[in-house]
C-alpha positions in Angstrom: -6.7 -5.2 2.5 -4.5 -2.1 2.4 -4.5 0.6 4.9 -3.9 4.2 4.1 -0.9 5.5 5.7 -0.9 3.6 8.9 2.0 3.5 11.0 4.4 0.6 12.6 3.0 1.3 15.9 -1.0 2.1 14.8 -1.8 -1.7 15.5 -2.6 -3.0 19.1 -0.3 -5.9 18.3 2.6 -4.0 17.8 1.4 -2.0 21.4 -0.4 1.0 20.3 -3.0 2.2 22.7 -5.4 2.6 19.6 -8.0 -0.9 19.4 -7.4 -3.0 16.8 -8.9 -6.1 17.9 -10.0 -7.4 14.6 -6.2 -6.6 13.1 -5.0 -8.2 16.1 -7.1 -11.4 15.7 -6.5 -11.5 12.1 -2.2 -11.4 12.9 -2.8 -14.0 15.8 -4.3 -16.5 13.4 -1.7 -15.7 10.9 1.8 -15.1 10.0 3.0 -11.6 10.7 5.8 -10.5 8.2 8.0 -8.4 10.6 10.2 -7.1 7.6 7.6 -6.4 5.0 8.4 -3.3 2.8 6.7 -0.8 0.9 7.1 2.1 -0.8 7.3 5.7 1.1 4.0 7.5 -0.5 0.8 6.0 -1.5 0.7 5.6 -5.4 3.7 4.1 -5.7 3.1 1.1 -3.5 -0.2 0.3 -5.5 1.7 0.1 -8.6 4.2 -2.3 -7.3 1.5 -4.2 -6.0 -0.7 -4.6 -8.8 2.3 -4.9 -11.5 5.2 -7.2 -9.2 7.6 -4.1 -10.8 9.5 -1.7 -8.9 7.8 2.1 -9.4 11.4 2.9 -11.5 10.0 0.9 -14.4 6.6 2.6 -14.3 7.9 6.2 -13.9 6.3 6.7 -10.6 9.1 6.8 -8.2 8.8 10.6 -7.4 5.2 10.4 -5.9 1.6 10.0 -5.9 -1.1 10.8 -8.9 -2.1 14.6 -8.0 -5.7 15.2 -8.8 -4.3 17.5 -11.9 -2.0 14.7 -13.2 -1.8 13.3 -16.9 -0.2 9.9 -16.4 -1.2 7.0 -14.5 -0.4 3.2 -14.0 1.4 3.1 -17.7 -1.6 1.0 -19.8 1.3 -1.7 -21.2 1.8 -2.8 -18.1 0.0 -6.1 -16.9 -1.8 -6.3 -14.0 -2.8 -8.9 -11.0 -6.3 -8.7 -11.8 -5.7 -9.4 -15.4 -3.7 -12.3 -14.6 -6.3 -14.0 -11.8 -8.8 -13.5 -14.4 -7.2 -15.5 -16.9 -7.3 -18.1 -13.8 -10.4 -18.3 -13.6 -11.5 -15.2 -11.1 -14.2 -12.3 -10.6 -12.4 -9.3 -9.3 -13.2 -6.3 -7.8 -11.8 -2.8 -6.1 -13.7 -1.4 -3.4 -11.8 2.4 -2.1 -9.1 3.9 -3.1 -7.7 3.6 -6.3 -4.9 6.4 -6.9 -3.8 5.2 -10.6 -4.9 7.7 -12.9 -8.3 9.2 -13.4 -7.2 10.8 -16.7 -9.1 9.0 -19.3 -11.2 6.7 -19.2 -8.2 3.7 -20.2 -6.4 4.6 -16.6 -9.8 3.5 -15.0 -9.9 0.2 -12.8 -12.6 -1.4 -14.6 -10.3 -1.3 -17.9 -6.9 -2.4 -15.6 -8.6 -5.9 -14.9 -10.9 -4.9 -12.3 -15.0 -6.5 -12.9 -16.2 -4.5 -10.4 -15.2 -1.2 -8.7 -16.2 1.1 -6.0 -14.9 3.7 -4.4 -12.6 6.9 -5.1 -9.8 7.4 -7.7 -8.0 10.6 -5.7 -6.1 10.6 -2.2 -7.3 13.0 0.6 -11.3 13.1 0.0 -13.4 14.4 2.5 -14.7 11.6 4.2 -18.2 12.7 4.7 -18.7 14.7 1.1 -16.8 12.4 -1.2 -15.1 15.8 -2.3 -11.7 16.2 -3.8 -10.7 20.3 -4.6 -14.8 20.4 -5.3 -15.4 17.5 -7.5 -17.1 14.8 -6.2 -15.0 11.6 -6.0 -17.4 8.4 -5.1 -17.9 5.6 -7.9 -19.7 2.4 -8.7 -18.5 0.4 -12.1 -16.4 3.9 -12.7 -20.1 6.0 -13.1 -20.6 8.7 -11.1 -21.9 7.2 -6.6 -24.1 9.2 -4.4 -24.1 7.1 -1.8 -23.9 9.2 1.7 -22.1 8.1 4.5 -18.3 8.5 5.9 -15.9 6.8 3.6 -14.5 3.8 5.3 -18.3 2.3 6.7 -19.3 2.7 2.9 -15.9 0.7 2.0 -16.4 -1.8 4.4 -20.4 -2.4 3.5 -19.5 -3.1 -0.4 -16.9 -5.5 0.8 -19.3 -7.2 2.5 -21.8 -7.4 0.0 -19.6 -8.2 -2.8 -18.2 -11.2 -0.5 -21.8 -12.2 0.0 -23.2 -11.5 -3.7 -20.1 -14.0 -4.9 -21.6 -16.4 -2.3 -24.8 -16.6 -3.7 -24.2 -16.4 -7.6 -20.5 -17.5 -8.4 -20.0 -20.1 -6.2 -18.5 -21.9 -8.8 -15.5 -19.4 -9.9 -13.1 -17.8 -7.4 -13.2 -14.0 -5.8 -9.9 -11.8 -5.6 -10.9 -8.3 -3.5 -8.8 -5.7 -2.8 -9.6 -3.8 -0.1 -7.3 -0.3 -0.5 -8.7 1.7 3.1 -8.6 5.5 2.4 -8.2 5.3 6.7 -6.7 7.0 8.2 -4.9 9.4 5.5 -6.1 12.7 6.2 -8.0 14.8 6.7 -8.2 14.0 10.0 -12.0 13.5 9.7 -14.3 11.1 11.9 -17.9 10.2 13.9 -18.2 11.6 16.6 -19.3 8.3 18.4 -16.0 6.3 17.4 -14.3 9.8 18.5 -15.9 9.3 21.9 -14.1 5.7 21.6 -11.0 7.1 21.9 -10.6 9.1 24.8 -8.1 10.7 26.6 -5.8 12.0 24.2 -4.6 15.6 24.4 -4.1 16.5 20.4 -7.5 16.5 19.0 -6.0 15.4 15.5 -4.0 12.2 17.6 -7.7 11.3 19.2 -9.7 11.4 15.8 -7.0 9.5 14.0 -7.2 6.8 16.3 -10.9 7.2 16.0 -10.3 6.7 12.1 -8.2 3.4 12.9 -10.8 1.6 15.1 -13.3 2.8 11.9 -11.3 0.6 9.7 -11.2 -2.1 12.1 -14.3 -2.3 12.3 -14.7 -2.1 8.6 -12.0 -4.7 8.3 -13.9 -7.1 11.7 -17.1 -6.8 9.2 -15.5 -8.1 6.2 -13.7 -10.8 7.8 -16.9 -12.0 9.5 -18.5 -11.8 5.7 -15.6 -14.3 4.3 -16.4 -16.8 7.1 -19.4 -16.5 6.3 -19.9 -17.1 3.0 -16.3 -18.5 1.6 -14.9 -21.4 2.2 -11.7 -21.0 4.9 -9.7 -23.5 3.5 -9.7 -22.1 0.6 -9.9 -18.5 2.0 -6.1 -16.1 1.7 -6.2 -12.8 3.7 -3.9 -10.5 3.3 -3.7 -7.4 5.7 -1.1 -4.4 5.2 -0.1 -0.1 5.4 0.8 1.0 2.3 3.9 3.1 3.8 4.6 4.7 7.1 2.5 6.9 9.3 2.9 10.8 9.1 4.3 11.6 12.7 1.9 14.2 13.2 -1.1 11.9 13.6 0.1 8.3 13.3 3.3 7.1 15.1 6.0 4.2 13.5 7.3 3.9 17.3 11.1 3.5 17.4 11.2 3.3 13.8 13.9 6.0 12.3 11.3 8.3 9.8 7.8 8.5 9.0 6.1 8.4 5.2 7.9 10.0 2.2 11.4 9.4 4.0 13.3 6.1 3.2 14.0 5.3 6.4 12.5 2.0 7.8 9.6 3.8 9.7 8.6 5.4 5.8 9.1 1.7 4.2 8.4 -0.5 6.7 4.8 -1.8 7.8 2.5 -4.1 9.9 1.8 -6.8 7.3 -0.1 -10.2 7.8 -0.9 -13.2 5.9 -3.8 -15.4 7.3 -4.8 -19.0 5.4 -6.6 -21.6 7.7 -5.1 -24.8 7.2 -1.6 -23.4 5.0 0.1 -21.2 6.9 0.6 -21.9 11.1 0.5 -18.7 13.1 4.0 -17.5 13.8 6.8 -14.5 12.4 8.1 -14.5 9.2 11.5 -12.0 9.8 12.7 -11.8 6.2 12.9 -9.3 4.3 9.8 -9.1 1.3 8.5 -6.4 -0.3 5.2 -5.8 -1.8 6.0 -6.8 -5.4 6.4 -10.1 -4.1 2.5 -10.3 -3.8 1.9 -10.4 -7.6 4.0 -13.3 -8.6 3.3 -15.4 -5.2 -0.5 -14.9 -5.4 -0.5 -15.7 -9.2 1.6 -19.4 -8.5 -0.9 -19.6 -5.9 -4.0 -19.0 -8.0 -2.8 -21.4 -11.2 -2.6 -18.6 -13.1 0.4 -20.0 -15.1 1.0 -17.2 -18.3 3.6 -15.5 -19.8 4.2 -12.3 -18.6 4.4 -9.3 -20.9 7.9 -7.4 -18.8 10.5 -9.1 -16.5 9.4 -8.9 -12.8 10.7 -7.5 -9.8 8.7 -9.5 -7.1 9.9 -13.3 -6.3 7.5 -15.7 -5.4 7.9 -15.1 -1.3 5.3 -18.7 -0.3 8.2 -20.9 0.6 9.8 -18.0 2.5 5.8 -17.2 4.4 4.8 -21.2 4.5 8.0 -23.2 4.8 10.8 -20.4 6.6 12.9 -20.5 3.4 15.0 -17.5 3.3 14.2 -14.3 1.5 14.2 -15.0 -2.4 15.8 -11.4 -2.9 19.3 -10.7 -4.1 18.6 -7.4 -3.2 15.3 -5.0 -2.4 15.1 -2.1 -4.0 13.6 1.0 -1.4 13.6 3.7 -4.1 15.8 5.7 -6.3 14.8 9.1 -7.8 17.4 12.0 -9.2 17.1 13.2 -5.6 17.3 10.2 -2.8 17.0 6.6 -3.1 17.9 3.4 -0.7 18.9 -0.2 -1.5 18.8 -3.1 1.1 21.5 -5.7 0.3 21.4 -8.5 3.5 21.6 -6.8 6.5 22.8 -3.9 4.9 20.8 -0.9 4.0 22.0 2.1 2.3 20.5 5.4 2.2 20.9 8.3 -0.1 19.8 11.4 1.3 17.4 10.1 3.9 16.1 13.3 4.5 14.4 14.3 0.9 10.8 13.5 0.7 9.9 10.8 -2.4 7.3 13.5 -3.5 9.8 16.2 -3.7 11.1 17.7 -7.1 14.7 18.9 -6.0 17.1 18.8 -3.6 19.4 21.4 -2.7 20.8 20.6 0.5 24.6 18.2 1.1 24.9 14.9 -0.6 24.3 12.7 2.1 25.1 8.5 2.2 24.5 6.6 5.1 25.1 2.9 5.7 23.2 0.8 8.2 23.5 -2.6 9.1 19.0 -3.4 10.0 19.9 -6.9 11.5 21.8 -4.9 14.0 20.5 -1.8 14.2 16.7 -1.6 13.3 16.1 1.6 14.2 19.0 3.4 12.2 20.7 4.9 14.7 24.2 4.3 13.7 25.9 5.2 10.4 28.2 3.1 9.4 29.4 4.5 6.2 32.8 5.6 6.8 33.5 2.3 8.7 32.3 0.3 5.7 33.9 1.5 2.8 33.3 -1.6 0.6 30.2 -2.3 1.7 29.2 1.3 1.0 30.7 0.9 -2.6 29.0 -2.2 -3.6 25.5 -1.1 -2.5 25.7 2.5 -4.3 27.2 0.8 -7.6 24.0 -1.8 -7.5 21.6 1.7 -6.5 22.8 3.7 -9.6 22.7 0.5 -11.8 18.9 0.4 -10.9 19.0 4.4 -11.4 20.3 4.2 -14.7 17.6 1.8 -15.5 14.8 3.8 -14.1 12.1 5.2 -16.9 11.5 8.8 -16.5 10.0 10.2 -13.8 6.7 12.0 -13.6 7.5 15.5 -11.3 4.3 17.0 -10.4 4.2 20.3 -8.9 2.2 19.8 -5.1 -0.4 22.9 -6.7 -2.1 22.6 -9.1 -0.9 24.3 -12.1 -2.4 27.6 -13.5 -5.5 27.1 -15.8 -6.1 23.7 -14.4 -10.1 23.4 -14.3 -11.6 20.6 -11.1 -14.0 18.7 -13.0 -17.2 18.3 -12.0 -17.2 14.2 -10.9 -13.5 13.0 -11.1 -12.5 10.4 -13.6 -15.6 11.5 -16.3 -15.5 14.0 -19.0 -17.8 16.8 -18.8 
C-alpha cells in the first residue's frame, strides 16, 4: 500500500495529531524502516518500485506523467508483476496508476497487472473521477462509473479482490498493490470525516487530515479483509508515502524540505513492513530505498529468473529480518541536468537542494552542500567546505550516475497548445 504524498509527520506514530490508528497498529506489529527512501514526485517512485531501477535508466527523473504526456514506464522494461506471475501469482492494481495512459501498451493490464482498478492521472477530483474534463475511473482498463469519493472506492475493491482470491484461488498466491491517490490534492473530503478532524484553523490543513483518516480507514478495511481471508503466516504487508508531504497541507516535521526538493523531508518517508511469524516488531535504521522492494519481494516469492537489465535495488530481507547492514554501496536520491543528491554512508550530498525534480531549468547559483544524516538528520549544517574530499568523492560517483542517465522526458506543467482532453483517459475516441 502506497500513500499519495504523505508526509514524515502525517502518521500518529511519528506524533501527528491526525488519527492513524490502523497505520499505527500496522507499524506496532511490524518493523518500521526509519531510513526508507523515495523519490521526490510521485511517478518516479512507482517506476522504481515496479522495475528495482533508478528513474535515470527509465528517463523519468525530471517528474511525473502530465495528463498530455507521450511516454510512460518505457515497455522493455520488466516489471514486479511480471516477475511474481511467473511465480506462480494473480495480481492486481487497485488506484492510482501514473505510468502512461498513452496507448493502450503503457496500460497496467499489459505491464503484468491481471486485474486493475482505479485512475491512470494524478490530481482527480475525488468525487467526479475528473482529470482536465475527462473522466479518469477504470475497471480491467475499460471505462468505471462507479460513484463515490476516491479512496472508499479504492479501499472497497481491495477488499473484494482480497476476498474474491479467498474464495476462488485459494490455491495460487495474491500480490495487490494498493497506490492511495490520498491525500494528494485537491484538498477534497466528506464532510463527516471533516467533522472528524476538528479544530484546525486552515480549512485546507483540517480536510487534509480528514483525507488521511479516509485512507486509514480504507487501509483498517483492507487489513481486516487479509486476516480474514489470507493466511497470516503467509501474509507480507507493506505500508509506505511515495515522497514527502507538500508543506502547505501535509507537514515532514523537522525534516529539512517537503516533495519535489531532495532534501530528506522530499525523500524520506514513514515506511513499514509487517509479516506475522518473520519479522519481530522493532526499527530497522538503515538506509533502503524503494527499488529494493523488487528484488527482495521476488527472492521472497521464488520467483528465481533472469532479469532482462541490471538492477539497482538489493535484496534489503537480511537487512529488515536479521539487522544486517544496508546492502547499498551507495543510494542514489536523484540526478537531473538541474539538481541531483547521492547518499554515500552517513554522507549525503546535495546539488542544488532548492530546484524542484519537476522543474525544466535552473537559473539561479550552483549550489553543493554536504551533510553528514547520521549526525545531522535534519540538514542543518553544511559541511561542504569542511569536507573537501568527501565532497569530491560523492559528486565524482553523482556525475558518473549522471553520465549514465537516459534522456530525460521535460514536460511543460501546461498543457501544450492544440492538445485535445479526451473524453475517458487512457481510450481512443
Amino acid at each position: 500500500m502506497v500513500a499519495d504524498d504523505l508526509g514524515w509527520k502525517d502518521v500518529g506514530y511519528h506524533g501527528s495529531r491526525i488519527k492513524t490508528p490502523h497505520i499505527d497498529r500496522l507499524a506496532t506489529n511490524g518493523v518500521r524502516l526509519s531510513q526508507f527512501y523515495v523519490q521526490p514526485v510521485c511517478t518516479p517512485t512507482r517506476g522504481a518500485l515496479l522495475t528495482g531501477r533508478y528513474p535515470i535508466r527509465l528517463g523519468l527523473q525530471c517528474g511525473v506523467v502530465r495528463p498530455w504526456a507521450m511516454h510512460g514506464l518505457p515497455l522493455d522494461e520488466q516489471t514486479l508483476p511480471e516477475g511474481l506471475k511467473k511465480a506462480g501469482y494473480s495480481t492486481a492494481i487497485v488506484g492510482k496508476w501514473h505510468l502512461g495512459h498513452h496507448q493502450p501498451e503503457y496500460l497496467p493490464t499489459r505491464r503484468g497487472f491481471d486485474k486493475q482498478y482505479g485512475h491512470y492521472n494524478g490530481a482527480i477530483d475525488y468525487f467526479t473521477h475528473i482529470r482536465d474534463g475527462g473522466h479518469d475511473w477504470h475497471h480491467d482498463d475499460r471505462r468505471n462509473d462507479d460513484e463515490g469519493y476516491a479512496t472508499d472506492l479504492i479501499g472497497e475493491e481491495a477488499v473484494r479482490i482480497i476476498a474474491e482470491h479467498d474464495a476462488r484461488d485459494s490455491e495460487s498466491s495474491l500480490f495487490l498493490y494498493v497506490p492511495f491517490n490520498a491525500p494528494h490534492s485537491p484538498w477534497q473530503a466528506p464532510e463527516d470525516q471533516i467533522a472528524r478532524n476538528p479544530g484546525y484553523k486552515e480549512k485546507r490543513r483540517q480536510v487534509y487530515a480528514a483525507m488521511v483518516t479516509s485512507m486509514d480507514d480504507a487501509i483498517g478495511r483492507i487489513l481486516e479483509a487479509a486476516a480474514k481471508h489470507l493466511p497470516e503466516e503467509d501474509t507480507l504487508v507493506f505500508f509506505c508515502s511515495d515522497n514527502g508531504g507538500m508543506n502547505m497541507a501535509g507537514t515532514n516535521g523537522e525534516l529539512r524540505g517537503e516533495k519535489g526538493l531532495l532534501y530528506e523531508g522530499g525523500i524520506r518517508v514513514p515506511a513499514i513492513m509487517s509479516w506475522k511469524g518473520k519479522l519481530k516488531p522493532g526499527v530497522v535504521k538503515e538506509p533502503l530505498h524503494i527499488v529494493d522492494l523488487y528484488p527482495t519481494l521476488l527472492g521472497l516469492a521464488g520467483a528465481r529468473f533472469e532479469q532482462r537489465k541490471p538492477l539497482d535495488g538489493k535484496n534489503a530481507w537480511p537487512t529488515i529480518a536479521e539487522g544486517k547492514p544496508s546492502p547499498h554501496e551507495f543510494i542514489l536520491h536523484n540526478v537531473t541536468p538541474f539538481q541531483g543528491a547521492i547518499r554515500m554512508g552517513d554522507w549525503k550530498l546535495v546539488h542544488n537542494g532548492g530546484v524542484r525534480a519537476n522543474a525544466n531549468s535552473h537559473d539561479g547559483p550552483e549550489v553543493w552542500e554536504l551533510f553528514n544524516i547520521a549526525d545531522d538528520p535534519f540538514e542543518k549544517n553544511d559541511l561542504s567546505g569542511e569536507k573537501p574530499e568527501v565532497l569530491s568523492r560523492l559528486r565524482k560517483k553523482l556525475e558518473e550516475l549522471k553520465a549514465e542517465s537516459a534522456e530525460p522526458h521535460l514536460l511543460p506543467n501546461q498543457a501544450p497548445e492544440g492538445f485535445v482532453v479526451p473524453k475517458v483517459w487512457g481510450q481512443a475516441e
